[in-house]
N, C-alpha and C positions, 0 to 999 in steps of 0.2 A: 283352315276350316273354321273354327273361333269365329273370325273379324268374317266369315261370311252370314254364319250362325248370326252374329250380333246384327249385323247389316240388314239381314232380315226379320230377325226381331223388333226393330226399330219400327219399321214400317207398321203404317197403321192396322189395327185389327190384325196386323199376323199373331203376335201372340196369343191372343185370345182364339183364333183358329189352330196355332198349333197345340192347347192345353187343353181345349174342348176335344180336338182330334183324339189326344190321347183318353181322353175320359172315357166318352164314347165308346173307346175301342175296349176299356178297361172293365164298362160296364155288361158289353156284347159276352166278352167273353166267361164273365162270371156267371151270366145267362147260361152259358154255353154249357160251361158244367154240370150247371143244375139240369139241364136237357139232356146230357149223358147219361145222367144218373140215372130219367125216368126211360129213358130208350134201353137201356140194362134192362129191363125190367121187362121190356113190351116185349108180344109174343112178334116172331115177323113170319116170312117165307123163305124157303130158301132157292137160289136162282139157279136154274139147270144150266150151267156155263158151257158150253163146248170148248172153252183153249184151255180150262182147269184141266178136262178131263187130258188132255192132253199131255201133260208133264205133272210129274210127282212132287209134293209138296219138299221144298229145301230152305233149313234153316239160316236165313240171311241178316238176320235182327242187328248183328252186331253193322255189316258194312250197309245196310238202309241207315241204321243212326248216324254211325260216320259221316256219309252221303247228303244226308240233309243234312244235318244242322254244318256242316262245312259249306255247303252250298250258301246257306241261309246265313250265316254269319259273314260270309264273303258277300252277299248282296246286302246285307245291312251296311260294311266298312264302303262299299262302291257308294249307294244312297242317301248315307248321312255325311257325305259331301255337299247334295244341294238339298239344300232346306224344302225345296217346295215338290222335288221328289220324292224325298224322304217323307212327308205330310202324304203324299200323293199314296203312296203305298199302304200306309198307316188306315187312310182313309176306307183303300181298294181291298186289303185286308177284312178290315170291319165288313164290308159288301158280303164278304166271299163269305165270311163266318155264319152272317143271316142265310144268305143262299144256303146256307149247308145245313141250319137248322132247318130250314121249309122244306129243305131237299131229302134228309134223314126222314123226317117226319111220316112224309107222305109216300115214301117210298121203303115201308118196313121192313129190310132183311134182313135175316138170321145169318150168320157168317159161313162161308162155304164148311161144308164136313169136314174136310181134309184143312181146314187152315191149321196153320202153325203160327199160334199166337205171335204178335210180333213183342220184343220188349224193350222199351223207349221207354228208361229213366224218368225223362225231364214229363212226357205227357202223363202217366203214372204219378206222378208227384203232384203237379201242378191242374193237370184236367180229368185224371180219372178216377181221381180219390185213394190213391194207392192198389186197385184192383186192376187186372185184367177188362180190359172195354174191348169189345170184339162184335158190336156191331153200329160202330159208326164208321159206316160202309162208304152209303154212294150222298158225294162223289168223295173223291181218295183227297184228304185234307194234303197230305205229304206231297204229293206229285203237285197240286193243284198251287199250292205255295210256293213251290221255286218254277212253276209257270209265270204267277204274278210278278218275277223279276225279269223272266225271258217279255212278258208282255210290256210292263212298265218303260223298261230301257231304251234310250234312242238308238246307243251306239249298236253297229251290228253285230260288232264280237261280243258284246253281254248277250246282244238276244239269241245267239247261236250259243253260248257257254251254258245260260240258263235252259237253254230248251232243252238239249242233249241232257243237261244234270237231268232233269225233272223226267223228260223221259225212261233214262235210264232207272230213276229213284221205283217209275209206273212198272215197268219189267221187275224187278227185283221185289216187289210188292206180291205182283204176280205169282211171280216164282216160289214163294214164300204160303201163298195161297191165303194172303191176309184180306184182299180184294176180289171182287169178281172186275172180268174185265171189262165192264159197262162203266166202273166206279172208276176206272184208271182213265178211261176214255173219254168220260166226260168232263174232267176234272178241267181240264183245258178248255173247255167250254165255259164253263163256268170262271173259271178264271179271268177269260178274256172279256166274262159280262161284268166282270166286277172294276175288270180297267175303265171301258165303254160308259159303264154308269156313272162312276166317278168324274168322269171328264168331265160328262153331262153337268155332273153339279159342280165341280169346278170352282172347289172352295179351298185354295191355297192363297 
């Protein structure tokens, strides 16, 4: 993995593509915070869900965390095999994070009544400021991220391993009553416009 890394480092402008890539993504997401913080704040709505009402909210926090970030650590170790996938992602990533600010934005909701806050360590530390964030909603960042691996991947067995994860991560979300399921549903939507644009630009 090294002498591939290096081999495409050598190539022109790749590094400077992969260290921008990174920047980029480093600057999006510090944004991203800042944008958490004033969505905390903002008044929203709340959405009459019909499949909530459906089953009782069940505290899952512990196996959603497992579930991603296993998931996600496992497409990182597949990805940063090939350099220009691994960029590829980095890039599709950054996409989906802007999508989720315009998308949070314009579409203000209050988190379902019944949620049962979820609690994730690493996003608490790192994106929420040590608080409870309870409504950055739609679309569901969790499901929508190990979609970007089921989408990215050529092989079939990734995009089948990834899809079911991510599926699964969307249920369990649900179940939990951290999401409406508009936010779970579209997440794969958005996911797959953030493959789609990326290719579009097509900077690896």
């Amino acid at each position: 993995m090294k002498n591939v890394w290096l081999h495409y480092l050598k190539q022109p402008n790749k590094k400077v593509i992969f260290i921008s890539s990174l920047i980029i993504l480093i600057i999006t997401l510090m944004l991203f915070v800042d944008f958490l913080t004033y969505i905390e704040k903002r008044e929203g709505f709340v959405f009459n869900d019909p499949f909530l009402k459906l089953v009782a909210p069940i505290q899952l926090s512990v196996p959603i965390f497992i579930l991603t970030y296993f998931l996600g650590i496992v497409g990182l170790i597949f990805s940063i095999r090939n350099p220009s996938l691994f960029i590829n992602l980095i890039q599709s990533y950054t996409i989906m994070t802007i999508f989720r600010m315009i998308t949070i934005y314009i579409v203000p909701l209050d988190p379902p009544l019944s949620i049962i806050p979820l609690k994730d360590s690493f996003l608490e530390i790192f994106f929420y400021s040590g608080r409870e964030n309870l409504k950055d909603l739609f679309f569901s960042g969790h499901t929508a991220t190990i979609f970007l691996f089921a989408f990215g991947f050529q092989k079939k067995y990734q995009k089948l391993f990834f899809a079911l994860g991510a599926s699964l991560v969307g249920v369990l979300v649900l179940l939990q009553h951290v999401h409406y399921s508009i936010d779970v549903i579209a997440a794969p939507v958005f996911a797959f416009g953030a493959i789609i644009i990326q290719k579009k630009i097509n900077v690896t």
